[in-house]
Backbone bond lengths (Angstrom), bond angles and torsions (degrees), N, CA, C in turn:
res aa  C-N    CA-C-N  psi(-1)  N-CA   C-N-CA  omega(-1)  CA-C   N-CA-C  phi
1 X - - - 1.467 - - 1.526 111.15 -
2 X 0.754 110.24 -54.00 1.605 125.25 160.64 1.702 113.51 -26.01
3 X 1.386 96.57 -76.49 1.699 99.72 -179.04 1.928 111.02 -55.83
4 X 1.189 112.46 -41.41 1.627 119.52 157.71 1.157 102.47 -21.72
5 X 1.859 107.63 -94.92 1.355 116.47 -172.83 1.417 129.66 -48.64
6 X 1.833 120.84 -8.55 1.413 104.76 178.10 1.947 93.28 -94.12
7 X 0.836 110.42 -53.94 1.378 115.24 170.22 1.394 138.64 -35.17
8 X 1.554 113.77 -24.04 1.150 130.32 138.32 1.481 134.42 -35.06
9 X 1.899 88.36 -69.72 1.932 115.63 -174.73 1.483 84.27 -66.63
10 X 1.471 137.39 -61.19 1.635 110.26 -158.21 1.530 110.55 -83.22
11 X 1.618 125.18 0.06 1.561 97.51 165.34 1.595 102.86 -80.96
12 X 1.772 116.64 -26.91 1.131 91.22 -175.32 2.100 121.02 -96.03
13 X 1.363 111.69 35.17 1.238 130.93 133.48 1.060 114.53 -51.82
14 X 1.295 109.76 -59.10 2.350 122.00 -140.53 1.656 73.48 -70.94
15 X 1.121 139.71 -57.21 1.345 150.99 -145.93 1.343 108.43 -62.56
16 X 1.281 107.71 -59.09 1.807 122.64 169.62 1.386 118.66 -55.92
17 X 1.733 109.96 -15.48 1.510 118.13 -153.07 1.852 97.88 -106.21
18 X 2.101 109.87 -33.64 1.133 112.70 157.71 1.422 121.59 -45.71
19 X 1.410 109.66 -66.58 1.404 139.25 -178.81 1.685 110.84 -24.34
20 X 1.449 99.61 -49.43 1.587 111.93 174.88 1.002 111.32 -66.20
21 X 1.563 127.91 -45.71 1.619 121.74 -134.16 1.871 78.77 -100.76
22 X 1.574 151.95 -20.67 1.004 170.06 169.90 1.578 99.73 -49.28
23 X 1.463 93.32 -58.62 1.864 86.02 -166.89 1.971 104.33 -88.65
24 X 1.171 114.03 -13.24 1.233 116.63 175.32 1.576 112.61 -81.55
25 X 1.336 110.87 -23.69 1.762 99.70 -147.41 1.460 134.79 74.98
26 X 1.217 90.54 135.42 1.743 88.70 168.92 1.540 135.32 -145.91
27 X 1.148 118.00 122.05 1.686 139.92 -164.73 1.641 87.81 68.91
28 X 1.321 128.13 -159.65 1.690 146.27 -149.75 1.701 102.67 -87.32
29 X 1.397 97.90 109.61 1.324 104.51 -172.89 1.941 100.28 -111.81
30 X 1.629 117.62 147.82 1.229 115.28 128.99 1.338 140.41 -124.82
31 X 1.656 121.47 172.47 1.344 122.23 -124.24 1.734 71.08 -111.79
32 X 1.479 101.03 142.27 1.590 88.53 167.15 1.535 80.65 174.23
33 X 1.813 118.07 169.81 1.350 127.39 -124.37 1.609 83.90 -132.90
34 X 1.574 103.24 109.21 1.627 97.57 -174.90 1.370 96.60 -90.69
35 X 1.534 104.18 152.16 1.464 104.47 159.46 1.472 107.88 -128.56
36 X 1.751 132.49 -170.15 1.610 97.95 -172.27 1.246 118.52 -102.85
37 X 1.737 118.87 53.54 1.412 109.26 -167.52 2.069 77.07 -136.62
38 X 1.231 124.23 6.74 1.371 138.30 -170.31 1.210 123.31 115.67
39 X 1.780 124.13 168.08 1.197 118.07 154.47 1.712 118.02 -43.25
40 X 1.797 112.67 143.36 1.029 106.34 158.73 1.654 103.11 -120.19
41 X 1.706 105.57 170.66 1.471 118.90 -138.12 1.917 81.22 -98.12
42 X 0.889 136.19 145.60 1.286 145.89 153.28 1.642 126.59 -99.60
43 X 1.488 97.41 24.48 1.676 107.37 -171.01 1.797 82.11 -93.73
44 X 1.847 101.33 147.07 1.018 123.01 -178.75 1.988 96.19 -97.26
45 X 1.363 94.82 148.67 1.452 89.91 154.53 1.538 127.50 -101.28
46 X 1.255 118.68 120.37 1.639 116.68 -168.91 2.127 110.73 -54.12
47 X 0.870 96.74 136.55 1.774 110.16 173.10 1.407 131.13 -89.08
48 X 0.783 152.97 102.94 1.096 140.49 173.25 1.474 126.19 -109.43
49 X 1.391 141.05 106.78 1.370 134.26 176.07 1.178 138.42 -39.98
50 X 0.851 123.42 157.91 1.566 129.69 173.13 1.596 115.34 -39.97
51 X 0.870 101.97 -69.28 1.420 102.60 -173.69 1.387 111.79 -80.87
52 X 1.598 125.08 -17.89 1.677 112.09 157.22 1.546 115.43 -69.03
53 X 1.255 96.90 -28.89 1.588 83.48 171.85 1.483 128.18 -81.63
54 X 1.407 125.02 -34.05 1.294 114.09 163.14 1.519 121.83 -69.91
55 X 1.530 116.14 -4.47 1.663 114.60 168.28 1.377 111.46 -82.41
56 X 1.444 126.06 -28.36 1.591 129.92 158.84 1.028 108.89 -77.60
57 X 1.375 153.23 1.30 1.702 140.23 176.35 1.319 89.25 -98.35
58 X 1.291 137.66 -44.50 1.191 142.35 168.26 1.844 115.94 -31.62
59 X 1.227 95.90 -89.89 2.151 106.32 169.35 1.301 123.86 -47.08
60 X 1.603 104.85 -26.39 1.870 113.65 161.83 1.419 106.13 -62.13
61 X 1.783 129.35 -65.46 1.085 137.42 -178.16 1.748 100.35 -23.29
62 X 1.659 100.60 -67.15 1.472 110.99 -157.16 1.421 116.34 -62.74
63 X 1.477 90.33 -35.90 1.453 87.57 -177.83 1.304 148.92 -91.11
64 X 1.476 93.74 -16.35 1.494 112.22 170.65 1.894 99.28 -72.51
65 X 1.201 109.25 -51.05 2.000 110.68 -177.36 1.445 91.24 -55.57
66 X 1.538 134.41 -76.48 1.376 116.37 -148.21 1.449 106.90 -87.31
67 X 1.731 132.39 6.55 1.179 113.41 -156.44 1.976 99.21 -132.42
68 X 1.223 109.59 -38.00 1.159 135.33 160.06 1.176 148.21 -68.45
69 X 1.595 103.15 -36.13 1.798 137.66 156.52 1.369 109.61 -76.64
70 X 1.518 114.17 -31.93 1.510 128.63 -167.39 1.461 109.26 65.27
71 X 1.565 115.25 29.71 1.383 103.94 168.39 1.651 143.17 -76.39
72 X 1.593 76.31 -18.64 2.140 91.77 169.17 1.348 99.87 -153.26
73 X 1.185 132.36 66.45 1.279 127.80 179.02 1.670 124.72 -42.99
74 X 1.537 109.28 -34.77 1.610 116.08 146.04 1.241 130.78 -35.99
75 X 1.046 119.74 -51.64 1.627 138.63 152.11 1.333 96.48 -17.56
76 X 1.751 105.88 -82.34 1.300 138.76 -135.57 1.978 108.06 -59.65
77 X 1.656 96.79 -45.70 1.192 117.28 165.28 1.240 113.70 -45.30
78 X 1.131 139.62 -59.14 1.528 141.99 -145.02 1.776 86.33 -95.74
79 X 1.141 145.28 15.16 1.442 155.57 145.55 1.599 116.25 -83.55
80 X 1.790 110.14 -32.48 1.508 111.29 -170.11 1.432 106.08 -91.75
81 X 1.422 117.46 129.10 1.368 137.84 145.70 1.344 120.24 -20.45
82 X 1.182 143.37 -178.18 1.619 153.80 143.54 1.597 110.93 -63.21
83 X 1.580 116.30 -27.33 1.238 122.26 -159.10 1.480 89.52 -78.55
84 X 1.270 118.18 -57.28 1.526 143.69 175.55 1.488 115.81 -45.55
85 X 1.635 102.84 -55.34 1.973 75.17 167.37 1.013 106.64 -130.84
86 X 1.518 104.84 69.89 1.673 108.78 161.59 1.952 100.81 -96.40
87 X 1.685 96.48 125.88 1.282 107.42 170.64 1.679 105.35 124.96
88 X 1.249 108.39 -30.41 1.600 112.40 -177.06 1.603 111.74 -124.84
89 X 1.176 106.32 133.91 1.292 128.42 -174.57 1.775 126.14 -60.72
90 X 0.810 168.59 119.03 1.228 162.45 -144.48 1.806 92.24 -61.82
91 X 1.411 112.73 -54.74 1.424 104.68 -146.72 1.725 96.98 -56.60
92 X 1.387 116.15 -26.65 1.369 136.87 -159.00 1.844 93.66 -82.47
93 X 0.947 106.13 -63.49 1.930 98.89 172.54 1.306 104.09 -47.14
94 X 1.565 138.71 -60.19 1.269 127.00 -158.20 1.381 113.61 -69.99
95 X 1.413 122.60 -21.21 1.431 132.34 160.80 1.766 112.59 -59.65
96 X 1.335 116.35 -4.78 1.389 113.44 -168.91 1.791 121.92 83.40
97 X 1.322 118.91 4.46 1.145 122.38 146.21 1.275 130.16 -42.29
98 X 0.982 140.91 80.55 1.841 129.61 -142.77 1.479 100.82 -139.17
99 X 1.448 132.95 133.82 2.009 116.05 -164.89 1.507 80.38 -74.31
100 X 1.439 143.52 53.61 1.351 110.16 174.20 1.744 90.16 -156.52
101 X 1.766 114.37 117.54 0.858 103.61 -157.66 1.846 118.52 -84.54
102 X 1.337 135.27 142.26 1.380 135.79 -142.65 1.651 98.47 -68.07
103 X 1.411 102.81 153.18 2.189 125.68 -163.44 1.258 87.36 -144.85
104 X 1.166 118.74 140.29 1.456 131.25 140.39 1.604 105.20 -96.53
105 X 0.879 96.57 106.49 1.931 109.50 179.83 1.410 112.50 -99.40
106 X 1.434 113.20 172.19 1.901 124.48 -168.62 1.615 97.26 -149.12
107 X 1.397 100.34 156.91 0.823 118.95 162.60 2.005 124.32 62.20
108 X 0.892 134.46 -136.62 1.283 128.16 -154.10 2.011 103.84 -119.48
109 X 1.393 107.84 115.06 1.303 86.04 176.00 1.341 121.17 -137.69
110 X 1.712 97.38 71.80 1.271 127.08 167.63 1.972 114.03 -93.22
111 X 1.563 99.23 -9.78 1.723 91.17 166.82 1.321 141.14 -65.52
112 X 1.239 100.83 37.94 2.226 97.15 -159.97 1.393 79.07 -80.22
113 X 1.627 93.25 170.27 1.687 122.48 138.39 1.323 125.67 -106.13
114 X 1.032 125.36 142.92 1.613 143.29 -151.59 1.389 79.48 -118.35
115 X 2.001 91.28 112.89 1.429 93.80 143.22 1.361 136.18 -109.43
116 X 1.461 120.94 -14.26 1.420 123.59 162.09 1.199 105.71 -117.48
117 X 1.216 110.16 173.25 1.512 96.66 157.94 1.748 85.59 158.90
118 X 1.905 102.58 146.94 1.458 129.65 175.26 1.034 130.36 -148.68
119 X 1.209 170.30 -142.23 1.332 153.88 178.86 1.635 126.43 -81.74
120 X 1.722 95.46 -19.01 1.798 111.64 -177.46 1.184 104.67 -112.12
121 X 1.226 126.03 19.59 1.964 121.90 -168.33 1.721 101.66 157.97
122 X 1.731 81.44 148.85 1.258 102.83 160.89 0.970 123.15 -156.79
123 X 1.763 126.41 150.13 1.766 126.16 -166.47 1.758 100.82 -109.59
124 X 1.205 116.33 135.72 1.484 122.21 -138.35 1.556 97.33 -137.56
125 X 1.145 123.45 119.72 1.711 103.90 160.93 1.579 104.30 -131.92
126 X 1.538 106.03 130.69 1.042 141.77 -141.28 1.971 124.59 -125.73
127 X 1.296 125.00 86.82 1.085 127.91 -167.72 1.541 110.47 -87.63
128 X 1.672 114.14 114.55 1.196 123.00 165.04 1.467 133.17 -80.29
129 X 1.393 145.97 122.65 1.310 112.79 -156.17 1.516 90.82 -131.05
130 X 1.398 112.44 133.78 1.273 125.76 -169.26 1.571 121.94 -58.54
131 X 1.608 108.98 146.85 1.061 112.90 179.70 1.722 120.21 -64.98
132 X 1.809 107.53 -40.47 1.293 112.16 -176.06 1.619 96.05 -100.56
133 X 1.262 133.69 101.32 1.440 134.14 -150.55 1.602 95.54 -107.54
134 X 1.475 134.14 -2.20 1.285 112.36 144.51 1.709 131.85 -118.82
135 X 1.509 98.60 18.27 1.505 133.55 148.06 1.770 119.59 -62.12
136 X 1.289 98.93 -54.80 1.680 107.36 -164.76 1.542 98.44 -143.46
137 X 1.591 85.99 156.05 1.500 90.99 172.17 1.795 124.89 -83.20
138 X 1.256 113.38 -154.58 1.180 116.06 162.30 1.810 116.29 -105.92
139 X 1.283 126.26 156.67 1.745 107.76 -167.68 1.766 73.45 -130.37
140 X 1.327 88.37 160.50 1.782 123.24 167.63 0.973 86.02 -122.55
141 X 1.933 109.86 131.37 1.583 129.39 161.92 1.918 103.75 -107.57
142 X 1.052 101.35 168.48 1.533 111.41 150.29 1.377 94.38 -113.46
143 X 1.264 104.53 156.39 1.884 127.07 -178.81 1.810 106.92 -147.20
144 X 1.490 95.25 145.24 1.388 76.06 171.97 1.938 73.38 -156.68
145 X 1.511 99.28 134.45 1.349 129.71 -171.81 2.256 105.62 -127.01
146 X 1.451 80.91 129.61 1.427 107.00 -172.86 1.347 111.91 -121.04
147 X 1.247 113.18 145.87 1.346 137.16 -145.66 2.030 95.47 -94.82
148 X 0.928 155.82 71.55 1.323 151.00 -178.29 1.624 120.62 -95.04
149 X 1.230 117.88 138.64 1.451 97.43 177.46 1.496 126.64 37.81
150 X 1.278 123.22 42.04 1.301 135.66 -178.79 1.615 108.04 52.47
151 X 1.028 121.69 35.66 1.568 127.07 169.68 1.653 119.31 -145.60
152 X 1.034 111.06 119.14 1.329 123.05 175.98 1.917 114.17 -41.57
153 X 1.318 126.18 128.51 1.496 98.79 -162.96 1.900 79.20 -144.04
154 X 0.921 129.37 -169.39 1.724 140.72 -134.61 1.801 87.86 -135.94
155 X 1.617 136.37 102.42 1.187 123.68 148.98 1.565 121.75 -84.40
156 X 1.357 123.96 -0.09 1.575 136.10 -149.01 1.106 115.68 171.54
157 X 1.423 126.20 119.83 1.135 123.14 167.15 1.767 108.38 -146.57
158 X 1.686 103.77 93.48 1.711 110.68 -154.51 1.296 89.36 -105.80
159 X 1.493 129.59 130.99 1.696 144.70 133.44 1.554 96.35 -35.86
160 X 1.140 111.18 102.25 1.317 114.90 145.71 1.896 134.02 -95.00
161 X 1.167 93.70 -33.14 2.047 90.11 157.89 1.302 113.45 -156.71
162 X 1.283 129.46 151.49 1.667 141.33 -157.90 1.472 87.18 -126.87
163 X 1.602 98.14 141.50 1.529 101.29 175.60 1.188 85.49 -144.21
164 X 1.612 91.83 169.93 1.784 123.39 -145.96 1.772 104.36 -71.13
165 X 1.497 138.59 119.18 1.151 155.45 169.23 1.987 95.46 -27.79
166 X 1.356 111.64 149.47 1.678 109.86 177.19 1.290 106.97 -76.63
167 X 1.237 107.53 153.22 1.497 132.69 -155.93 1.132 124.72 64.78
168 X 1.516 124.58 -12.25 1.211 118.11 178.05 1.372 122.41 -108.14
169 X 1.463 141.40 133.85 1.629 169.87 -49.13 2.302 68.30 -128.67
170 X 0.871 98.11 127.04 2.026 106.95 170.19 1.294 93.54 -67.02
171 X 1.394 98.58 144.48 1.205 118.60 -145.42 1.619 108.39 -143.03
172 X 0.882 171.59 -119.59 1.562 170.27 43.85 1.478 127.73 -127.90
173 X 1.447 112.06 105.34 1.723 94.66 -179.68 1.397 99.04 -131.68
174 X 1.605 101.78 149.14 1.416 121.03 -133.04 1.827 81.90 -129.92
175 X 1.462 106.36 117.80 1.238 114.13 154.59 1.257 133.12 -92.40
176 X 1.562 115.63 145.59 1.797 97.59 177.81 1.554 144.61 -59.83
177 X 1.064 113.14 159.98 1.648 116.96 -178.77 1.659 109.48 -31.10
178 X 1.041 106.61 47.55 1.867 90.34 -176.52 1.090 130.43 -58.79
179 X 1.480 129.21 -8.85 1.378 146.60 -176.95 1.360 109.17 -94.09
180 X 1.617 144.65 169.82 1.245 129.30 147.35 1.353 111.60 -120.00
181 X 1.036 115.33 162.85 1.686 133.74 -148.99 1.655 107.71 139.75
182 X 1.709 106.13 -49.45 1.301 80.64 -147.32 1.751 108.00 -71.40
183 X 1.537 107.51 168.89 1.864 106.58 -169.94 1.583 93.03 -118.87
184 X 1.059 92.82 141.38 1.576 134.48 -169.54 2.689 104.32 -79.69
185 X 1.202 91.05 48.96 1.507 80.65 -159.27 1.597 102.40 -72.10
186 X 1.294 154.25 23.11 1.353 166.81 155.95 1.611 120.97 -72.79
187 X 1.099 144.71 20.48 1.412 166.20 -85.04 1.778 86.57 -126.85
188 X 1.566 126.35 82.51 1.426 119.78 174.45 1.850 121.91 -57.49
189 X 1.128 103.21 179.12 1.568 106.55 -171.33 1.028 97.81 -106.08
190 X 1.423 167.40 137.01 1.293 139.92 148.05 1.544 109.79 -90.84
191 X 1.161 112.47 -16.44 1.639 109.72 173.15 1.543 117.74 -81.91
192 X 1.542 118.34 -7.95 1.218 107.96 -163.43 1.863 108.07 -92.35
193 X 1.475 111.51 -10.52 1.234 104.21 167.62 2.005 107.02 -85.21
194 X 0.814 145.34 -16.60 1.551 147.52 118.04 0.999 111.67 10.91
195 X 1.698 117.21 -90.52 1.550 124.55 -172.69 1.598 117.38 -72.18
196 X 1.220 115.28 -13.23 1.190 125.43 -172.79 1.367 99.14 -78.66
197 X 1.750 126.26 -56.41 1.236 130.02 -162.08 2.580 92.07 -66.49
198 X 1.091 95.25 -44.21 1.129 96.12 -174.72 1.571 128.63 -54.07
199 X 1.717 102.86 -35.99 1.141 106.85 160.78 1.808 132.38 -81.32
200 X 1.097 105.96 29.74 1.948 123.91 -160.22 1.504 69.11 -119.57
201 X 1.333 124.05 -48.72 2.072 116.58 -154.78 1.374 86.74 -66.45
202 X 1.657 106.49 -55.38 1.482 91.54 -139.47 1.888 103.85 -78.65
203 X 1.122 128.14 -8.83 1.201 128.89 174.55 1.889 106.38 -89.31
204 X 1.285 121.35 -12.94 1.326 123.22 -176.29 1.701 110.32 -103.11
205 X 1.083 102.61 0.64 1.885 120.50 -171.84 1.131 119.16 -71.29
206 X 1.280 143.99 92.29 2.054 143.66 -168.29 1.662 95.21 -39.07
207 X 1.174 105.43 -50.75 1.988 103.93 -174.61 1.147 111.89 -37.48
208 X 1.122 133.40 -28.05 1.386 122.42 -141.95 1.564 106.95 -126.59
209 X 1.033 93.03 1.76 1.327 109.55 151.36 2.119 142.39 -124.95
210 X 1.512 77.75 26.02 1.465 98.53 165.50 1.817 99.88 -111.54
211 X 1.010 135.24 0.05 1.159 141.61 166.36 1.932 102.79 -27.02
């Protein structure tokens, strides 16, 4: 009877000890709306129209050739925002100073994916793939293009990872978030290793089992 009754009180510990770690969380949780066939995803897919999109395939064209290629960096300017050349001087852009460091690129670079985007902007990530393709690699940018004076114009255009030139061993290096946008959905507990360590005492405790 004895062994009953302790065996009882500590499953119904473990129970009290779920109960907690349930309403607290534990380590990096996300929040999302189960139903019983699984979570479903509440991510929107961004839109973009017709004609915003051929006014950004347009300023990509230009800007990656005259601004990115460094073939008219003058050009390239009259594409950049305030956001874009805040910090460098004109005389310093027309020299090819540009926040975006120089690609010889190929081919078509209308393939991004749109990740935000609304009628005044959109956040874009964008794979360039090199002209000398066992010279250089290919780069992934983030971009994010704004709507000004009825023309799509360049606030950002960040290398975020370079991969390995063809024929040579794959490769990937991954630069940081330099842009903002991106969202942080991994949100840790810091209290839930707390209750956790607390509930190990109180179920591991001699007292509590002289009850």
């Amino acid at each position: 009877m004895l062994l009953g009754h302790r065996t009882a009180r500590a499953a119904a510990l473990l129970a009290a000890g779920c109960a907690l770690l349930a309403l607290a969380g534990c380590g990096n949780t996300v929040t999302q709306t189960e139903k019983p066939w699984g979570p479903v995803s509440k991510i929107t897919h961004p839109h973009l129209s017709r004609s915003a999109r051929a006014g950004i395939n347009k300023s990509l064209d230009q800007f990656v050739r005259d601004g990115v290629e460094r073939k008219a960096p003058a050009a390239a300017l009259r594409l950049a925002t305030p956001t874009m050349r805040a910090g460098i001087s004109r005389k310093a852009w027309l020299h090819g100073s540009l926040p975006v460091p120089p690609f010889d690129a190929r081919g078509s670079y209308h393939g991004y994916s749109v990740l935000d985007a609304n009628p005044n902007y959109a956040d874009l990530t964008l794979i360039l793939q090199p002209r000398h393709r066992h010279r250089d690699g290919a780069i992934a940018y983030q971009v994010r293009v704004r709507k000004l004076h009825r023309r799509w114009m360049l606030d950002w255009f960040v290398p975020t990872a370079f991969f390995a030139p063809a024929g040579k061993p794959p490769n990937i290096t991954a630069e940081p978030d330099l842009g903002p946008g991106v969202a942080n959905f991994l949100q840790p507990k810091p209290h839930a290793n707390l209750i956790m360590i607390g509930i190990l005492v109180l179920l591991g405790c001699p007292c509590w089992w002289r009850w």
